[in-house]
Structure formats: structure tokens, C-alpha cells
mmCIF file of the C-alpha atoms, coordinates in Angstrom:
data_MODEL
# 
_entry.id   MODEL 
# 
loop_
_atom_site.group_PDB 
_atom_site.id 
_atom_site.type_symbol 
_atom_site.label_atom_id 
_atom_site.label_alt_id 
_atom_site.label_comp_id 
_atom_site.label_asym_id 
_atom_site.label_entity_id 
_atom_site.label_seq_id 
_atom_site.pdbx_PDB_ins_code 
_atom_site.Cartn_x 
_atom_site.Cartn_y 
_atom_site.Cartn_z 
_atom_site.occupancy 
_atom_site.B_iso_or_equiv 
_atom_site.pdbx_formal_charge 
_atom_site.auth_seq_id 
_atom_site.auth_comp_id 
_atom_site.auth_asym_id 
_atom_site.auth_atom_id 
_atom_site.pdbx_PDB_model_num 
ATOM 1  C CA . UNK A 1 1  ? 0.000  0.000  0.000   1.00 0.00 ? 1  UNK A CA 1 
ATOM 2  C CA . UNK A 1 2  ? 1.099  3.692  -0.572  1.00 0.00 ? 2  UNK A CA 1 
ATOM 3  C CA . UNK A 1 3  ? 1.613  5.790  2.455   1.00 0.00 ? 3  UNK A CA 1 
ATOM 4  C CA . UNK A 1 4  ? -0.547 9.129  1.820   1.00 0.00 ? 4  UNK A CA 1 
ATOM 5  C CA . UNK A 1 5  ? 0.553  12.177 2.784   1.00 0.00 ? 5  UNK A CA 1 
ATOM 6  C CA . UNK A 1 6  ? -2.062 14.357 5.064   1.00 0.00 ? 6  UNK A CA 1 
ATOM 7  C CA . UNK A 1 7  ? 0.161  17.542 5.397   1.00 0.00 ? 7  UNK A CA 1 
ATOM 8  C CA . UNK A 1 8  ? 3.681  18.785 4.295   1.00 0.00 ? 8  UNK A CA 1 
ATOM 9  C CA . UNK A 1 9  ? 5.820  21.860 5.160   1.00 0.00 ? 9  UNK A CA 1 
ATOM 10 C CA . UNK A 1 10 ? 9.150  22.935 3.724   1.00 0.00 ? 10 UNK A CA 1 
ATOM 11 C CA . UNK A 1 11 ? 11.983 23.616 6.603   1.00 0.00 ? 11 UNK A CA 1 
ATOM 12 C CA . UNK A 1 12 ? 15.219 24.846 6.422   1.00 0.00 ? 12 UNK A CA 1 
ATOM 13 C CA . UNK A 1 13 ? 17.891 23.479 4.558   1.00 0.00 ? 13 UNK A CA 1 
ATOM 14 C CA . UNK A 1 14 ? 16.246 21.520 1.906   1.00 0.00 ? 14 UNK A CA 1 
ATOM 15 C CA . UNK A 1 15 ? 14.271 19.932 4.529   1.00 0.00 ? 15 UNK A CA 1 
ATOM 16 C CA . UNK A 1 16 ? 10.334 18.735 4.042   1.00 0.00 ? 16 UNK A CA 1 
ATOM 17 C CA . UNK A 1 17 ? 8.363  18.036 7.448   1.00 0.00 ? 17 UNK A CA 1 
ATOM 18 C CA . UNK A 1 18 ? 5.718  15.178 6.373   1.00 0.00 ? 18 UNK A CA 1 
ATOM 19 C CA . UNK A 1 19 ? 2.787  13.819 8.332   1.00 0.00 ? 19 UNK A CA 1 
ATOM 20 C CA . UNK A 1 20 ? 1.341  10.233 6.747   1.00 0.00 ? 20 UNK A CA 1 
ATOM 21 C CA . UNK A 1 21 ? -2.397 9.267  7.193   1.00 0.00 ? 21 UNK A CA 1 
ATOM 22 C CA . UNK A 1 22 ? -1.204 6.632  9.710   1.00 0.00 ? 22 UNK A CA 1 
ATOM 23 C CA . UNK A 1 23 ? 0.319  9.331  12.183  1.00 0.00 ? 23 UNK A CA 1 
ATOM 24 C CA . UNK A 1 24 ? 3.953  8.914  11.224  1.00 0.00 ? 24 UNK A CA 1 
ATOM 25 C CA . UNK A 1 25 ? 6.046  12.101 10.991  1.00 0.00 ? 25 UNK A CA 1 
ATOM 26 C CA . UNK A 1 26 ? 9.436  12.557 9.264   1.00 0.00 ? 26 UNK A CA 1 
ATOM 27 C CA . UNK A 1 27 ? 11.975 14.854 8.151   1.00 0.00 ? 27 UNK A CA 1 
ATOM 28 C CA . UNK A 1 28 ? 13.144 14.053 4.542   1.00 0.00 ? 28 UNK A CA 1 
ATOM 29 C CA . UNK A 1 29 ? 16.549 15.598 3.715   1.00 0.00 ? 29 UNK A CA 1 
ATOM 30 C CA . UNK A 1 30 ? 16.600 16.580 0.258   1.00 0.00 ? 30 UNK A CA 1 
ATOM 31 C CA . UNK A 1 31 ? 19.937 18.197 0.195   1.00 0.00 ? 31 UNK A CA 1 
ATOM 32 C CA . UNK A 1 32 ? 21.636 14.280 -0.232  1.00 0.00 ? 32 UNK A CA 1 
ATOM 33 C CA . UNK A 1 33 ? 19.040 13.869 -3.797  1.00 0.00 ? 33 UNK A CA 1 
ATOM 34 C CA . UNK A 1 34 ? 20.298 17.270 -4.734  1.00 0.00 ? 34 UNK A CA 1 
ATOM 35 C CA . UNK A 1 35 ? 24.425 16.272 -4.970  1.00 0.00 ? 35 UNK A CA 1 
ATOM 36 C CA . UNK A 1 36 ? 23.391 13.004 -6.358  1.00 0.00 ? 36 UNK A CA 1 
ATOM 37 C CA . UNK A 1 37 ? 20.552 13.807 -8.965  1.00 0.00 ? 37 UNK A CA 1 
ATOM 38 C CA . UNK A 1 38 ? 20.823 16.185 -11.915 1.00 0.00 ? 38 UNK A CA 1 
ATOM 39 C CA . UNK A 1 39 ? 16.943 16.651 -12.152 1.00 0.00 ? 39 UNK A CA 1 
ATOM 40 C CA . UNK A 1 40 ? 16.952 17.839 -7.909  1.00 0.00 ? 40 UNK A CA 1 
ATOM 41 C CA . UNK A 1 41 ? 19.590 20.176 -8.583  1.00 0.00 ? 41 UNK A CA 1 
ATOM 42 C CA . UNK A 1 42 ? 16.877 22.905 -9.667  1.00 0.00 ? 42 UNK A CA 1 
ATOM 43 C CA . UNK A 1 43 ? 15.657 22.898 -6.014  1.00 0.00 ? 43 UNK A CA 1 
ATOM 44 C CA . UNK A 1 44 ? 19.019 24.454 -4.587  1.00 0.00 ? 44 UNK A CA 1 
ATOM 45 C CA . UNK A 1 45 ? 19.336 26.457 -8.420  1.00 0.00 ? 45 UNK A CA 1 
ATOM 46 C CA . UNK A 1 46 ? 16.083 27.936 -9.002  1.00 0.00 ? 46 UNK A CA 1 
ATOM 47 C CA . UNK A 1 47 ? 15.652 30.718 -6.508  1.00 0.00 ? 47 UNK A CA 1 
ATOM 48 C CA . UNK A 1 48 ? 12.051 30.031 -3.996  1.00 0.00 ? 48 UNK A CA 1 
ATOM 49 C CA . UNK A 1 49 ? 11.226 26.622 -5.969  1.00 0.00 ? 49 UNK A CA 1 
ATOM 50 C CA . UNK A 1 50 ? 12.131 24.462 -2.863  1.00 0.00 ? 50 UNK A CA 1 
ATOM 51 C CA . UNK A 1 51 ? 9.237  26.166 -0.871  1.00 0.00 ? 51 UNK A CA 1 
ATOM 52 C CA . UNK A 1 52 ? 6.624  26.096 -3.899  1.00 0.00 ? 52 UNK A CA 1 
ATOM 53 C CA . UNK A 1 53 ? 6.403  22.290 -3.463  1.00 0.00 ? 53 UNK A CA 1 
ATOM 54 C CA . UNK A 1 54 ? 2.552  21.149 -4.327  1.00 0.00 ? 54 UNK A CA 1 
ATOM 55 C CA . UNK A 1 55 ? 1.028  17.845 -3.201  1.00 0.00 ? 55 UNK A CA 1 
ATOM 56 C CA . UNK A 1 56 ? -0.853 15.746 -6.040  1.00 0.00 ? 56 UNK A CA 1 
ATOM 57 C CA . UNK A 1 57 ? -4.601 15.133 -5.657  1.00 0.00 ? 57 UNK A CA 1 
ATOM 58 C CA . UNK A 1 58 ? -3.838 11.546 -4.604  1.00 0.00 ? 58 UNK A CA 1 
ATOM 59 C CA . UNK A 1 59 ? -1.993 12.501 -1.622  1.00 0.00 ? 59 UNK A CA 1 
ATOM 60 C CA . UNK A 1 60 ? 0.953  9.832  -2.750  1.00 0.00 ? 60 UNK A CA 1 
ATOM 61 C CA . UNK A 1 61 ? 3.647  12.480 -4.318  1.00 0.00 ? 61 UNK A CA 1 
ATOM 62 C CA . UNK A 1 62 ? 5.304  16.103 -3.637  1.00 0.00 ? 62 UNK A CA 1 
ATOM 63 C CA . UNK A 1 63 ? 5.980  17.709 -6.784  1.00 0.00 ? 63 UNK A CA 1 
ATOM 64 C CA . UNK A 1 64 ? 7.534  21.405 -7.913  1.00 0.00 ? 64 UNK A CA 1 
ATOM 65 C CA . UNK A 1 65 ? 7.120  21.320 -11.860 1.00 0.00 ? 65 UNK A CA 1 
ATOM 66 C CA . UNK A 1 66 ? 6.988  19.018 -14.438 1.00 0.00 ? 66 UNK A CA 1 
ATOM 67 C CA . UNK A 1 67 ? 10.854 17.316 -13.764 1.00 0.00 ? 67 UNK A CA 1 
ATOM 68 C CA . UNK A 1 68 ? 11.155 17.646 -10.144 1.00 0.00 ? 68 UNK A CA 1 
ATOM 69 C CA . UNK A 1 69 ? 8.944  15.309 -7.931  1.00 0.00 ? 69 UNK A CA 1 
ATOM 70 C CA . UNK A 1 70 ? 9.281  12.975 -5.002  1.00 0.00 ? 70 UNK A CA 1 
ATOM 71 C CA . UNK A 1 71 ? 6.795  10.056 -4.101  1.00 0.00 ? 71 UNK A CA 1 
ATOM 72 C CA . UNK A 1 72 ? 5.444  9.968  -0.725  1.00 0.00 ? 72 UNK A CA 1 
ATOM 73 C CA . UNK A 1 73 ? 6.808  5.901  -0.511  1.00 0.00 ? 73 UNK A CA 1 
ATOM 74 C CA . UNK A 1 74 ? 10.366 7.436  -0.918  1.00 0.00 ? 74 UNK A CA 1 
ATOM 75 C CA . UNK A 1 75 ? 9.318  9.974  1.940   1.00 0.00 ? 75 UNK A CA 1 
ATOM 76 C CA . UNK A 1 76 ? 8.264  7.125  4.076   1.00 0.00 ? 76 UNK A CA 1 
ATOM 77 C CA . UNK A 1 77 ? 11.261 4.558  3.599   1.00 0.00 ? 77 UNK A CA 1 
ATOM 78 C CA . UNK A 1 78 ? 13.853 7.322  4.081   1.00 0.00 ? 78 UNK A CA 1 
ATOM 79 C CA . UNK A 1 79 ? 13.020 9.997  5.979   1.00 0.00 ? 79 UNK A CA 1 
ATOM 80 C CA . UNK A 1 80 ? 13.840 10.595 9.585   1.00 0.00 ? 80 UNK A CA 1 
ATOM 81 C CA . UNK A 1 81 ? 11.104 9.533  12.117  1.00 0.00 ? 81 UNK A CA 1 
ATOM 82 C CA . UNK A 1 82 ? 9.983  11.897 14.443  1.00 0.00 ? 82 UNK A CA 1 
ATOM 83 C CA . UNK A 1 83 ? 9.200  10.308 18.238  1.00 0.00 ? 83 UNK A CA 1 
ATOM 84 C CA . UNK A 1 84 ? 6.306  11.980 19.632  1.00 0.00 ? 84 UNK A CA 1 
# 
């Protein structure tokens, strides 16, 4: 099954703050994907595109244009769990 996002907010440093419909919270560094993927280099390039993320209608991927996108499963199996 694919982890839906419920909420999302861009922190500092190329960081995104997700909240899944099943209560877990993470921090996803994007800053690593930048260095290592042409295509996430815009984020860091393209001045105020990091924080103009949108999510899709499905709830299952963060995008910022047409090249530049992140699904929520790669959020989920990566990112840093917050403890409550």
C-alpha cells in the first residue's frame, strides 16, 4: 500500500516536514538527492522553488514542476522519524 501524505511543510535546509495518514512524521533531507541527482539540482538552483512544493490530488507524491517530484513511498522509507 502507498503511504498518503495528510500535510507537508518545507523547513530549512532543503528539509520537508511530512505527516502520513497513519500518524507517522518525518523529516526528509533533500539536500543528499540534490548532490546526487541532476533533475533535484533545480531545487538548490532555481531561486524560492524548494518552498513552492505542491502535493498531487492523490496525496501519494510532492511535486515542484513538471521534472522535479518525489513520491510519498520514498518519503516514508527514508526519511527521519519523528518520536512523539
Amino acid at each position: 500500500m502507498i503511504p498518503k501524505i495528510v500535510s507537508v511543510k518545507a523547513e530549512k535546509d532543503y528539509v520537508l516536514s511530512v505527516e502520513f495518514e497513519d500518524g507517522c512524521r518525518v523529516l526528509y533531507d533533500l539536500s543528499e538527492d540534490m548532490d546526487q541527482l541532476p533533475r533535484y539540482s533545480d531545487l538548490r538552483n532555481v531561486n524560492g522553488l524548494f518552498e513552492n512544493f505542491q502535493l498531487d490530488e492523490s496525496g501519494t507524491c510532492v511535486f515542484w514542476n513538471d521534472y522535479v517530484d518525489l513520491p510519498s513511498d520514498t518519503i516514508y522509507k527514508y526519511g527521519k522519524q519523528l518520536k512523539d
